[in-house]
N, C-alpha and C positions, 0 to 999 in steps of 0.2 A: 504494500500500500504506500502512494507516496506522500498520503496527506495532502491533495488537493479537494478543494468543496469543489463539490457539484452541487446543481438543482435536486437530486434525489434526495440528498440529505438536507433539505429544506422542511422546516416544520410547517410553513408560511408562518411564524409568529415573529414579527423583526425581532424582537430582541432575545430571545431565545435562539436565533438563529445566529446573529451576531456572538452571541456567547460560545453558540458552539463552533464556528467560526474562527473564535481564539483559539479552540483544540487542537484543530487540526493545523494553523500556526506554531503551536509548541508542538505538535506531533513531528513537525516538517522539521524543527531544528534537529529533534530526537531522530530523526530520519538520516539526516546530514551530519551530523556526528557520527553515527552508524556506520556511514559509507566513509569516510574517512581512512580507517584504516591503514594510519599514519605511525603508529606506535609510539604517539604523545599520548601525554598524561593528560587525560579530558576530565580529569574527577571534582574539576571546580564546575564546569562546564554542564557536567549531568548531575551534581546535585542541585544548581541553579535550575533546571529544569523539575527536578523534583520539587523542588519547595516551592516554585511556581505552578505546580500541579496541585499541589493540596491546598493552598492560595486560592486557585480557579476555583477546583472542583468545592471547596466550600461555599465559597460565594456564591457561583453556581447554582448551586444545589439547594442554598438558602434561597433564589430569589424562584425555582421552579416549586420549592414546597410553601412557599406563600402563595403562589399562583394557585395550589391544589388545594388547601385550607379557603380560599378566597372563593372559590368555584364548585367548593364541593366534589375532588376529584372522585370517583367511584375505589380505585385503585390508590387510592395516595398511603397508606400503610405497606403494601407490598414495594410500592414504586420508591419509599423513602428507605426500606430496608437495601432496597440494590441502591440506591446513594450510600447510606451508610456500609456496604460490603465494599465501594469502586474507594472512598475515603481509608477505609484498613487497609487495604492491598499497597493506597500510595504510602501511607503513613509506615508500612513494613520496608518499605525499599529505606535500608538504612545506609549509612556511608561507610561502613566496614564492606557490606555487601558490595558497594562499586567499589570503594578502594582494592577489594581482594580480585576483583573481575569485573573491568569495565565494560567490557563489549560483552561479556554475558546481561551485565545489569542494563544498558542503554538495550538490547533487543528483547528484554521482558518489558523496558518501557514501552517500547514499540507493540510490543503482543498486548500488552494491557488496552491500550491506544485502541489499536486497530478491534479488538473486540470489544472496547467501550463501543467504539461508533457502529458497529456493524450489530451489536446485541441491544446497546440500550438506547440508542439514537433511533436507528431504523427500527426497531421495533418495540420498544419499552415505552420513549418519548413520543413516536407516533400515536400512540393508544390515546395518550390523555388529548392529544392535538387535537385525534377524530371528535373525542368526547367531549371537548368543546367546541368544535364548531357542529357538531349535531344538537346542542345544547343551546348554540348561538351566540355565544361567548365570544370568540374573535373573529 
């Protein structure tokens, strides 16, 4: 995956879309470090991508479960427990674990990445999009 948006992965809600937007921006760095393959030392590099990850995905996550509380999402307890699982998984990637293997830890950034978007974007995020605009909400 190289971290480019497309229209698919559009919820139609701007600012949601914008947020998510930013992911695949940090995904694209995580992408580009990746490929490097330089035999420098990137461990400032990929923790600065970590700590901007748990950064995002708080915020994040904060402004789609006031969207769900505000709307009465049908789903907002199972939807906030995969927020709170995608926050532990960032919050485990620890800097012993890059410092010991960098390029193992930047391409689980990337797996995490690439199946946030593909599991909870296209299909987790979608759910509640339909259910409001069936709702009429945006």
């Amino acid at each position: 995956m190289s971290f480019e948006w497309k229209e698919r992965y559009s919820l139609n809600i701007p600012e949601i879309d914008e947020q998510h937007q930013k992911l695949f921006e940090i995904g694209h760095r995580a992408f580009e470090i990746a490929m490097l393959n330089d035999g420098y030392d990137h461990y400032d590099e990929i923790m600065d991508i970590v700590d901007e990850l748990l950064d995002y995905t708080s915020y994040h996550f904060d402004y789609e479960e006031k969207l769900f509380e505000k709307y009465h999402y049908s789903k907002l307890l199972n939807h906030c427990n995969e927020h709170n699982f995608y926050i532990d998984k960032i919050a485990r990637i620890s800097g012993d674990k890059v410092d010991a293997d960098q390029q193992k830890a930047i391409l689980n950034i990337l797996d995490f990445l690439s199946e946030w978007i593909s599991n909870h974007i296209l299909i987790s995020d979608r759910q509640y999009a339909n259910e409001f605009r069936e709702k009429g909400l945006i």
